[in-house]
GULO-629493 format. One line per field, with one value per residue (C-alpha): x negated, y negated, z; residue number from 1; residue in three letters. Coordinates in Angstrom, 3 decimals. Layout:
c1: (X|...)
c2: (Y|...)
c3: (Z|...)
resi: (NUM|...)
resn: (ALA|...)
//
This chain:
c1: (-34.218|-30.262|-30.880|-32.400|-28.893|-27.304|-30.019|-29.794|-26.500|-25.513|-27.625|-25.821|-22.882|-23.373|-25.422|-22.534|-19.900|-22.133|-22.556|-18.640|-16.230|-12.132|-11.590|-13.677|-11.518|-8.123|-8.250|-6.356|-8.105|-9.009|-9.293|-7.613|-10.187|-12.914|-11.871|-11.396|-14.679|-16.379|-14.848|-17.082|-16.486|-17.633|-17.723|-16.183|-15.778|-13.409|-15.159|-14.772|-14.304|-17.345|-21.018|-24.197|-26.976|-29.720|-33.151|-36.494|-39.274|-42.253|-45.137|-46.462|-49.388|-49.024|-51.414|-51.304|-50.381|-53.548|-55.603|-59.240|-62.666|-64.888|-68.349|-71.378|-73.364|-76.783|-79.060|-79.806|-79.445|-76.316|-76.859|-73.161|-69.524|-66.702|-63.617|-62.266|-60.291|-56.717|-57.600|-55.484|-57.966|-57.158|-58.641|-61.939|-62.830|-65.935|-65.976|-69.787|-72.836|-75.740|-79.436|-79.962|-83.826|-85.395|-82.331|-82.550|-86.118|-85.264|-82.742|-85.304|-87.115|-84.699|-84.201|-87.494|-88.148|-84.544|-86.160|-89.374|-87.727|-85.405|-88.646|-90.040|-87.132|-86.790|-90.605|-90.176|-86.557|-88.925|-91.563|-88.663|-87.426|-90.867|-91.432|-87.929|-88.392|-91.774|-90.187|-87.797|-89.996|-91.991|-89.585|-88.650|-92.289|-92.463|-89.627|-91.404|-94.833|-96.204|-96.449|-98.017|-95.808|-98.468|-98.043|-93.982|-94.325|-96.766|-94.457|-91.875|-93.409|-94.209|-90.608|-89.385|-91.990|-90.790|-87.007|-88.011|-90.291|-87.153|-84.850|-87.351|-87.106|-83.755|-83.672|-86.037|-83.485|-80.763|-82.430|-83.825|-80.105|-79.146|-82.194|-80.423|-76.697|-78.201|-80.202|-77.104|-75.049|-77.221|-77.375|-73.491|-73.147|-75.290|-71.678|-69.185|-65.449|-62.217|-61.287|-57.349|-54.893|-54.434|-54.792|-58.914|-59.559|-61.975|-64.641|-67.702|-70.258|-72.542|-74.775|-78.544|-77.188|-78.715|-76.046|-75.886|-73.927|-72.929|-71.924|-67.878|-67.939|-64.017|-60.835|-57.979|-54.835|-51.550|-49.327|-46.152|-45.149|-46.861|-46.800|-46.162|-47.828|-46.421|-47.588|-44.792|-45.266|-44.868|-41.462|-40.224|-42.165|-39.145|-36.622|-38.067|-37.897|-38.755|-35.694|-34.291|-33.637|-36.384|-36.008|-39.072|-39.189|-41.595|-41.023|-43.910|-41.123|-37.957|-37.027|-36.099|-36.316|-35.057|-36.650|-36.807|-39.158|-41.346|-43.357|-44.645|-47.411|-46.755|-49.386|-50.319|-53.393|-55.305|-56.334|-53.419|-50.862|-48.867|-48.341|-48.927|-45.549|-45.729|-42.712|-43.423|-41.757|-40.852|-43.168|-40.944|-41.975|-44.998|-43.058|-45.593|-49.559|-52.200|-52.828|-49.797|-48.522|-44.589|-41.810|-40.150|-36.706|-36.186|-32.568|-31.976|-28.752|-25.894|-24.828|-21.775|-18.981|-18.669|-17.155|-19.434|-20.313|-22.962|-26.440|-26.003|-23.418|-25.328|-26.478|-28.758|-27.461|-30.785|-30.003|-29.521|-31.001|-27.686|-26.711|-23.237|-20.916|-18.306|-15.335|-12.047|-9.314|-6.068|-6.809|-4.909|-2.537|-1.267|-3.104|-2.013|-5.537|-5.224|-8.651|-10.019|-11.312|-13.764|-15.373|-15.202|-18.306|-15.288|-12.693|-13.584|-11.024|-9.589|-10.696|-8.044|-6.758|-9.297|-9.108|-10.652|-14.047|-15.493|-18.916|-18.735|-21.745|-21.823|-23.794|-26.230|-25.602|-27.538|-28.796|-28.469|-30.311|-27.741|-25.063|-24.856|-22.876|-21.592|-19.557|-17.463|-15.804|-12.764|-12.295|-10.204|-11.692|-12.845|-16.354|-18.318|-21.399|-22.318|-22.530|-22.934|-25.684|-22.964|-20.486|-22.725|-23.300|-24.760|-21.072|-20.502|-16.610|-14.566|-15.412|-12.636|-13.996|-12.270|-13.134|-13.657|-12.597|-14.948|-14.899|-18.086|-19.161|-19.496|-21.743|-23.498|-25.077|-26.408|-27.779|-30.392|-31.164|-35.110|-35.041|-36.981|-34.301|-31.281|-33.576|-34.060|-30.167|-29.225|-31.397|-30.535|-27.232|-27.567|-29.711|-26.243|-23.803|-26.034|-26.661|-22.503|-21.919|-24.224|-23.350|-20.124|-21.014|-22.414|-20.958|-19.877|-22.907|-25.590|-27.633|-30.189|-27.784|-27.540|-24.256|-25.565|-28.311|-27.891|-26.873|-29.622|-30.224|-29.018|-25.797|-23.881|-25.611|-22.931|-22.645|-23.112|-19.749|-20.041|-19.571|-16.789|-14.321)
c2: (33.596|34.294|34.188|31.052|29.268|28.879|26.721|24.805|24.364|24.027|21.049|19.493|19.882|18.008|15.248|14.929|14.761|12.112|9.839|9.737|8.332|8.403|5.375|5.875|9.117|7.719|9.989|9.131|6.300|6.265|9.202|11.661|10.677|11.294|14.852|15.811|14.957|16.670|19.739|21.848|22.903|26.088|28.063|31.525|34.947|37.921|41.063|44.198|47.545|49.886|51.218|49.948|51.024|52.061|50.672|50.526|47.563|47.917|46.438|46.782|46.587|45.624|48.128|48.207|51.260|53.449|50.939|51.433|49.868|50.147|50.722|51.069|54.494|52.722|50.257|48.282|43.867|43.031|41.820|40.657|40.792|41.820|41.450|38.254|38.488|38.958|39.983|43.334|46.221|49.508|52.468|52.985|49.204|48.068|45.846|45.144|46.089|46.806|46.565|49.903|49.527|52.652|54.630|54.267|54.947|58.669|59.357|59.322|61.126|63.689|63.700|64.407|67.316|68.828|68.528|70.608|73.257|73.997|74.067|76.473|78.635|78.424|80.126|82.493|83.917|84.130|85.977|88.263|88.699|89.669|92.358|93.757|94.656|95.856|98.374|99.343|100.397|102.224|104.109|105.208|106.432|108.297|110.382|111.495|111.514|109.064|106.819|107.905|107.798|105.746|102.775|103.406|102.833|99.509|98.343|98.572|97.191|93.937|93.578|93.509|91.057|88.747|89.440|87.981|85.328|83.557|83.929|81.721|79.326|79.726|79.198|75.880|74.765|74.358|72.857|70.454|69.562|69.409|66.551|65.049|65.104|63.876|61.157|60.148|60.050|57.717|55.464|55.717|54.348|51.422|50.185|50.426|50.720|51.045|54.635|53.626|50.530|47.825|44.313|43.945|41.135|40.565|40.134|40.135|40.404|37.744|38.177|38.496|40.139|43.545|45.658|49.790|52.109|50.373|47.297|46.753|44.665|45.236|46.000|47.650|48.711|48.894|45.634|46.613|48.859|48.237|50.641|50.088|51.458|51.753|53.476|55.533|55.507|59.018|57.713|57.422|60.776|62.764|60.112|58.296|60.817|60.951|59.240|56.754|53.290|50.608|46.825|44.796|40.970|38.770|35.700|34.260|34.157|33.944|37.483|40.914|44.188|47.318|50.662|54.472|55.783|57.653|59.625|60.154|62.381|65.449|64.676|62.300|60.244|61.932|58.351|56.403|59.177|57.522|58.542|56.744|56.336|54.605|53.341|53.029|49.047|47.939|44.654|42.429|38.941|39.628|39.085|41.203|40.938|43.643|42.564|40.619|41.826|42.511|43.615|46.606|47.728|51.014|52.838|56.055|56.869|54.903|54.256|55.666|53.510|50.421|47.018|44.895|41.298|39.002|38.717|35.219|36.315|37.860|35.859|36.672|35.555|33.281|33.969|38.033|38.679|40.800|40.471|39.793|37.921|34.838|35.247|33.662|35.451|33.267|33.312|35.181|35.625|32.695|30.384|31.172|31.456|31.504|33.408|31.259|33.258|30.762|27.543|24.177|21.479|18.734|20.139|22.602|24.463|22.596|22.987|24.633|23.138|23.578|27.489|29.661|31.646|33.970|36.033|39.524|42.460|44.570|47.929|47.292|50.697|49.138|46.345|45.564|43.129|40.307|42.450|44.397|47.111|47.007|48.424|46.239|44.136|44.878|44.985|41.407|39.601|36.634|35.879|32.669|32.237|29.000|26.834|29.587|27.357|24.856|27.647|29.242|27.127|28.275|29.163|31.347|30.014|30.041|27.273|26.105|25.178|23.887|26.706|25.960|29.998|30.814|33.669|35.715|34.700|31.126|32.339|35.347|32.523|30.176|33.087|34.023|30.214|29.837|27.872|24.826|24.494|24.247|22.399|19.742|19.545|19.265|16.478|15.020|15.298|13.835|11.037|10.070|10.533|7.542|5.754|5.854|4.430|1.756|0.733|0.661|-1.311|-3.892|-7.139|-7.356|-10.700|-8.268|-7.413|-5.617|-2.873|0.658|0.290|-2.310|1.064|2.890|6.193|8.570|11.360|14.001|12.187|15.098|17.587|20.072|19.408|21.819|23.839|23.368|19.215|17.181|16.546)
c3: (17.163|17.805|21.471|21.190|19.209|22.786|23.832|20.323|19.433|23.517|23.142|20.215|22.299|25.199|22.857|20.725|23.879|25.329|21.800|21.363|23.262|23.750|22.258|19.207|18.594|19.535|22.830|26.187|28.068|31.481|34.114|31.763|28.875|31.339|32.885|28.700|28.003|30.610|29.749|27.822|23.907|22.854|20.124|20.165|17.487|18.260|19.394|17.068|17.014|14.858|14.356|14.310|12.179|14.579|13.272|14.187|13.259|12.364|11.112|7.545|5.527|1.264|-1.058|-4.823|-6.136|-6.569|-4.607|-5.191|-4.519|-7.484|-6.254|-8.780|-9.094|-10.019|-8.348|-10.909|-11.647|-13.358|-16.626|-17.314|-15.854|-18.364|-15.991|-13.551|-10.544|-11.709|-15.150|-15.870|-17.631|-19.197|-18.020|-18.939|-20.341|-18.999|-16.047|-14.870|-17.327|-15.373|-16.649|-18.688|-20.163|-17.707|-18.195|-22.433|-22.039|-19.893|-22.604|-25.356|-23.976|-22.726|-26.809|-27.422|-24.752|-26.929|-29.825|-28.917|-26.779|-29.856|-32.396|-29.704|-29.545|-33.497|-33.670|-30.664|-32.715|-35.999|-34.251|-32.661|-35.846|-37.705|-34.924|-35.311|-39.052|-38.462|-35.554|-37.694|-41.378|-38.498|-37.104|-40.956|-41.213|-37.758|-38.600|-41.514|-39.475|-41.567|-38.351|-35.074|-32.018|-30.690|-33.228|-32.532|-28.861|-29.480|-31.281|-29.264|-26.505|-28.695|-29.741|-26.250|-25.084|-27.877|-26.724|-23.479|-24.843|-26.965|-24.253|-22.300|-24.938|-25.203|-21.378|-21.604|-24.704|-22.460|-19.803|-21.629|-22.951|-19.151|-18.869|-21.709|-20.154|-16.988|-18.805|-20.692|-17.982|-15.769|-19.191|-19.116|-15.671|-16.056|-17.549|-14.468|-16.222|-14.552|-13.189|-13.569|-15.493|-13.264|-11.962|-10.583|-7.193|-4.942|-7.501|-5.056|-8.236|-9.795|-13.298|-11.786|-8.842|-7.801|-6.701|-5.234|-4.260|-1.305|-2.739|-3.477|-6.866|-7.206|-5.688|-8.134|-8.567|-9.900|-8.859|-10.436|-7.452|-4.920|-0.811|2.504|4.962|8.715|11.520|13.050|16.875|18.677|20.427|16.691|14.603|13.979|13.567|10.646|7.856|4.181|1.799|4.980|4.039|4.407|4.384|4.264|5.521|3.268|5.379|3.187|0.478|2.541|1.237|1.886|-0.346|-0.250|-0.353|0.909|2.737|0.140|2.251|6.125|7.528|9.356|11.851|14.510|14.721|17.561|19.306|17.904|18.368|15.422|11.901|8.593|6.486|2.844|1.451|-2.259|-3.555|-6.981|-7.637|-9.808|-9.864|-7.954|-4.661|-2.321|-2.323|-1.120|2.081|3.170|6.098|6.621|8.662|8.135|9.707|8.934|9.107|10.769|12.101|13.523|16.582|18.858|18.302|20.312|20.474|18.394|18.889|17.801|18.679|20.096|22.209|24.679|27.799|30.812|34.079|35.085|38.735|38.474|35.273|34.285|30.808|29.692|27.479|28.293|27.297|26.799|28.130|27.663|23.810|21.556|24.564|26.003|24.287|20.536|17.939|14.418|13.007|10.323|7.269|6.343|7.308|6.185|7.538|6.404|8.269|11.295|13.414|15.902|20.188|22.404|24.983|28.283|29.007|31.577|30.374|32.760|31.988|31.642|32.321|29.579|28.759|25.846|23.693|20.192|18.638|15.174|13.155|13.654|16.343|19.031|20.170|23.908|26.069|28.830|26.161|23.954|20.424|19.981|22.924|22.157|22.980|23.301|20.990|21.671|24.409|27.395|29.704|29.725|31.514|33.560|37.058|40.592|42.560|40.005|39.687|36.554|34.153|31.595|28.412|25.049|22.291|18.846|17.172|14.217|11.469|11.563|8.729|9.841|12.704|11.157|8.789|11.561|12.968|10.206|9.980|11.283|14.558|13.029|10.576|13.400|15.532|12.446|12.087|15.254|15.818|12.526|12.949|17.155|15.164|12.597|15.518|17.358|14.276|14.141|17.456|17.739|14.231|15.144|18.733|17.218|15.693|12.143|11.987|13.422|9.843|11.934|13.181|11.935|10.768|7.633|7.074|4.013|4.927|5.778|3.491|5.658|5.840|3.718|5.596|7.239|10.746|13.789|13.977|18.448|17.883|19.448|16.596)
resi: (1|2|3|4|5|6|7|8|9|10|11|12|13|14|15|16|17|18|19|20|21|22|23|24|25|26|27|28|29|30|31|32|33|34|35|36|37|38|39|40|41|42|43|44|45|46|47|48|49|50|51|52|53|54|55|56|57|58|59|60|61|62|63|64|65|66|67|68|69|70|71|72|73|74|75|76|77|78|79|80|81|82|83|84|85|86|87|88|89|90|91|92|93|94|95|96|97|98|99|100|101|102|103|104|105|106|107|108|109|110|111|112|113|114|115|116|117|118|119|120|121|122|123|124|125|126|127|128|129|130|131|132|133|134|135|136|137|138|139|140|141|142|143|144|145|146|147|148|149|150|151|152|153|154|155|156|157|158|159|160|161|162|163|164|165|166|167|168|169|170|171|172|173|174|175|176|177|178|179|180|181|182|183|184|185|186|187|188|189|190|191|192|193|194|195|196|197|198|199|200|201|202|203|204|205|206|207|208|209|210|211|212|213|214|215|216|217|218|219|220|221|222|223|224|225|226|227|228|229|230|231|232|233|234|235|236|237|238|239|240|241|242|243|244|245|246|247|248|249|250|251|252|253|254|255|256|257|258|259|260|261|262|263|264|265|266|267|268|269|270|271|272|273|274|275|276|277|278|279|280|281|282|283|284|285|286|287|288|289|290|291|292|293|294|295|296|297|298|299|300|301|302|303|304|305|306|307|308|309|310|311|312|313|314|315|316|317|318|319|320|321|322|323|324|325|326|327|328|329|330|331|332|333|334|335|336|337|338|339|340|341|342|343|344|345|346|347|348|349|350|351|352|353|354|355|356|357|358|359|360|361|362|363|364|365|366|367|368|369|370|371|372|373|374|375|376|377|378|379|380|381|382|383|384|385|386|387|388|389|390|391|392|393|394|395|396|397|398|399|400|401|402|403|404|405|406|407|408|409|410|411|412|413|414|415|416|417|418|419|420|421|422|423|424|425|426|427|428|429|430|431|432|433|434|435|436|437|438|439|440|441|442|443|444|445|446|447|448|449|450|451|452|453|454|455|456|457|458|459|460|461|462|463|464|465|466|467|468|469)
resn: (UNK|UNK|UNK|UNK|UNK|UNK|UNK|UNK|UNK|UNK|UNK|UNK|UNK|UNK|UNK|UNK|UNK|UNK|UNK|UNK|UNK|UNK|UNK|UNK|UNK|UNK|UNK|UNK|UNK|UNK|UNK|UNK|UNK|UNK|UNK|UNK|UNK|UNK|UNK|UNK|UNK|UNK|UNK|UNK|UNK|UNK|UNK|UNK|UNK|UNK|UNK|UNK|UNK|UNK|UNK|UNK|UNK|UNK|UNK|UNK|UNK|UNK|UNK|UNK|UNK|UNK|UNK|UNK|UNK|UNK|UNK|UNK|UNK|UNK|UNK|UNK|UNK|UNK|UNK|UNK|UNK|UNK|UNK|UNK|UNK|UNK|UNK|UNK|UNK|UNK|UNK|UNK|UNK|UNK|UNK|UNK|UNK|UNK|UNK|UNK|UNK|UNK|UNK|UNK|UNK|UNK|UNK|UNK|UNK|UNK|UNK|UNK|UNK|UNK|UNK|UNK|UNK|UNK|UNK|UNK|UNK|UNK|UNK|UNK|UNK|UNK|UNK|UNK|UNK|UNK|UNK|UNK|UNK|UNK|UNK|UNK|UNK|UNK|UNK|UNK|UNK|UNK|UNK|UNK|UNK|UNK|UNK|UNK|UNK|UNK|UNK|UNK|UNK|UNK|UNK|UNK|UNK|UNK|UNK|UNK|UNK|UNK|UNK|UNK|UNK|UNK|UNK|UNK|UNK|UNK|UNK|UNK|UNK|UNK|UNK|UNK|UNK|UNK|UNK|UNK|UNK|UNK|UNK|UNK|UNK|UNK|UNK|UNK|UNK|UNK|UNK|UNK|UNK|UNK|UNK|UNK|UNK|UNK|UNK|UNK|UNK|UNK|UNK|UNK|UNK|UNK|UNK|UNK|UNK|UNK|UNK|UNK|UNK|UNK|UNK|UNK|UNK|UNK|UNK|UNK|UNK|UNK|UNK|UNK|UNK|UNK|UNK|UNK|UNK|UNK|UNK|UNK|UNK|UNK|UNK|UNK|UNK|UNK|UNK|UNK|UNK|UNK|UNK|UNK|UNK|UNK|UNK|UNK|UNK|UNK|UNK|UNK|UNK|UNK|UNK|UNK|UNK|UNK|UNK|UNK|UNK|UNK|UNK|UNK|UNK|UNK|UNK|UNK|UNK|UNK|UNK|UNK|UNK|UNK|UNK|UNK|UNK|UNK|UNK|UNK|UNK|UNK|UNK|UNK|UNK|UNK|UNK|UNK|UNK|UNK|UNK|UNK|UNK|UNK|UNK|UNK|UNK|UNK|UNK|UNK|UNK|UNK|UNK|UNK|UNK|UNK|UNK|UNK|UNK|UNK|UNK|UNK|UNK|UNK|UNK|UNK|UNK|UNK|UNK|UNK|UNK|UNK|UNK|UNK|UNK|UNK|UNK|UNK|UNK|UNK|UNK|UNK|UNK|UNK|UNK|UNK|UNK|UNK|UNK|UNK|UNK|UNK|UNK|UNK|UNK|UNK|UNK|UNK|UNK|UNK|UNK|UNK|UNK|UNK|UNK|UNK|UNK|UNK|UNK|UNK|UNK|UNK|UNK|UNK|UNK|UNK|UNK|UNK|UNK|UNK|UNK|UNK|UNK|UNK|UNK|UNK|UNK|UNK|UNK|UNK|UNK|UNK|UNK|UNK|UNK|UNK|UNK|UNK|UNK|UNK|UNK|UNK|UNK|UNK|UNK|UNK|UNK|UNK|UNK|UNK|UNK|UNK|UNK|UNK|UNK|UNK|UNK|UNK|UNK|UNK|UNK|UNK|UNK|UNK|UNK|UNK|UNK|UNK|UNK|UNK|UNK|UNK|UNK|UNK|UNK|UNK|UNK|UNK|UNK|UNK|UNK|UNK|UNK|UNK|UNK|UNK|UNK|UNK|UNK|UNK|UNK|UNK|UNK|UNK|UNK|UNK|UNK|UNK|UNK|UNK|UNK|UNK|UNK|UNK|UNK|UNK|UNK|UNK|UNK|UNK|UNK|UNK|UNK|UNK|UNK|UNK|UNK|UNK|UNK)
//
């Protein structure tokens, strides 16, 4: 967009030169009034001295916190639907009940098949038991050879088959309490709950519907901090590390926030050759939405030291495709400037007298989000920011413009204006300047002109720093 405020603003220039006249502003008359008026105004900031932060965009993708997609286990109609998109559940409240007769029926009888593998096992430990005392009153009576060894060893034989006969039962007890677990558990999931607290969307569920395993009913998560995910291109992996500074663009609600990179995988995607990086955002006011896609500029390093200037300040030479800067030599020098500190819509700087600008190639070295750092300039040069296509020509000769200094804050602020927005005020305020003149050209009798108009409701709008005073 700042490249494009030349353009813009270099328009409302030569509109506003043309919709005034000399006389209207008291000016000389005549030749002199003539040669002023062609003379170019510009606009013009002094170059610094400093750093840029080096940054990289990228492009962004909002998920909720713990983002999942609830899928059901069963295959089964849904009988009723507990939560509604943007409702926020607990974990473990129910948020789809599923149709549950079969599975009650299964559990019952799981229940049953417990009941009669325990009353099995209960008789097979009695009969254990019976043998046991009847091995042990023979034993007594062997060792006194009341008892054969014969009737011992019988014995024994029986009370080892009735070992292994309860810990069948045993054995059959516990599977038949596995049935039961499994039963259960089927019966459980005929109710699908939510897995973690959060905000539920994307309700694709209907009562009556017959859903499965493949069927997303949900999507969940937490929405008070939400992640962005960026894929880190190869040229980047390595630069972008865990902890850097993050700031993401929501132009959806004319915003940015700050973050840190929260975390970045050590590998790269083997057909992408990027890397995922999530940079975890606090959520206040609901501000981001999973989904939404953003910009991200994310902060690395700085820059070698430089003479900085704006972004708008920077022209390509339509003829050789160089880029450079114009700047104002005699200013500051033998044309005394005064560097505003702020700026007043009311009561602008003044012009300079006409002054010789000449353009500049300059080595690119970084390029901020509203600045960049060059070489070729410097620091306390004063460099045109507006109103460059009316000093660049085909000779290539020196063109003397009339320069209009400005503080940086003055122009840092048009620059992060959208280009609708200084494309509706400069042809709002071209609009008042005509409405002005021909008001003013026609006779006090003439009720139809604009100057018997009430004013327009931009009339209090500030007006384009570049204009002719």
């Amino acid at each position: 967009m700042s490249r494009l405020l030349p353009l813009f603003i270099g328009a409302a220039l030569l509109l506003a030169g043309c919709g005034s006249s000399s006389s209207d502003q008291g000016g000389p008359s005549g030749r002199n009034a003539e040669s002023e008026n062609s003379t170019p105004s510009v606009e013009a900031v002094q170059a610094r001295d400093g750093t840029l932060p080096l940054q990289e965009r990228m492009s962004g993708t909002v998920q909720a916190r713990n983002q999942i997609a609830i899928y059901p286990e069963l295959s089964e109609p849904v009988v009723s639907v507990e939560a509604q998109t943007g409702n926020y559940v607990e974990a473990g409240e129910p948020l789809v009940r599923l149709r549950r007769v079969t599975y009650e029926q299964q559990v019952r009888q799981a229940k049953a098949s417990v009941r009669t593998a325990r009353a099995e096992a209960q008789s097979a430990k009695a009969n254990l038991n019976e043998l046991q005392s009847q091995l042990k009153r023979t034993q007594r009576l062997a060792d006194q050879d009341f008892e054969s060894q014969q009737q011992l060893e019988s014995l024994r034989a029986q009370v080892e088959q009735a070992e292994a006969a309860y810990e069948q039962a045993q054995a059959q007890v516990e599977q038949a309490e596995a049935t039961l677990d499994e039963q259960q558990t089927m019966l459980d999931r005929t109710v699908v709950r939510a897995p973690i607290s959060g905000y539920v969307g994307q309700r694709n569920v209907e009562v009556g519907q017959r859903v499965g395993p493949d069927t997303r009913i949900y999507t969940m998560g937490d929405l008070d901090v939400v992640k962005v995910i960026v894929q880190v291109t190869d040229r980047m992996f390595g630069r972008i590390e865990q902890g850097q500074t993050a700031r993401i663009n929501v132009p959806q609600r004319d915003t940015v926030l700050t973050a840190s990179v929260t975390r970045i995988s050590p590998f790269l995607n083997d057909e992408s050759y990027s890397a995922e990086a999530e940079i975890e955002v606090p959520n206040e006011g609901g501000v981001l939405s999973p989904g939404m896609f953003v910009e991200v500029d994310v902060a690395y390093g700085e820059s070698e030291r430089a003479t900085i200037v704006p972004l708008s300040a920077l022209y390509e030479d339509p003829t050789s495709n160089t880029r450079g800067v114009f700047v104002a030599p005699t200013l500051g020098t033998e044309i005394p400037v005064e560097t505003p500190d702020s700026f007043d819509e009311d009561d602008p700087p003044p012009l300079t007298p006409p002054t010789p600008t000449t353009f500049r190639e300059v080595e690119i070295l970084a390029e901020g989000e509203q600045t960049a750092g060059i070489r070729g300039v410097e620091p306390g040069d004063w460099v045109i920011t507006v109103g460059q296509n009316l000093l660049d020509n085909d000779t290539g000769e020196r063109v003397d413009a009339r320069v209009r200094p400005l503080p940086w804050s003055r122009l840092l602020a048009l620059q992060r204006l959208q280009d609708t927005d200084l494309l509706n005020r400069v042809m709002k305020r071209q609009q008042r300047l005509a409405d002005e003149r021909f008001g003013a050209d026609a006779g006090p009798g003439d009720t139809t002109s604009s100057a018997r108009r009430p004013p327009s409701p931009d009339s209090s709008a500030p007006s384009m720093a570049a204009t002719q005073p």
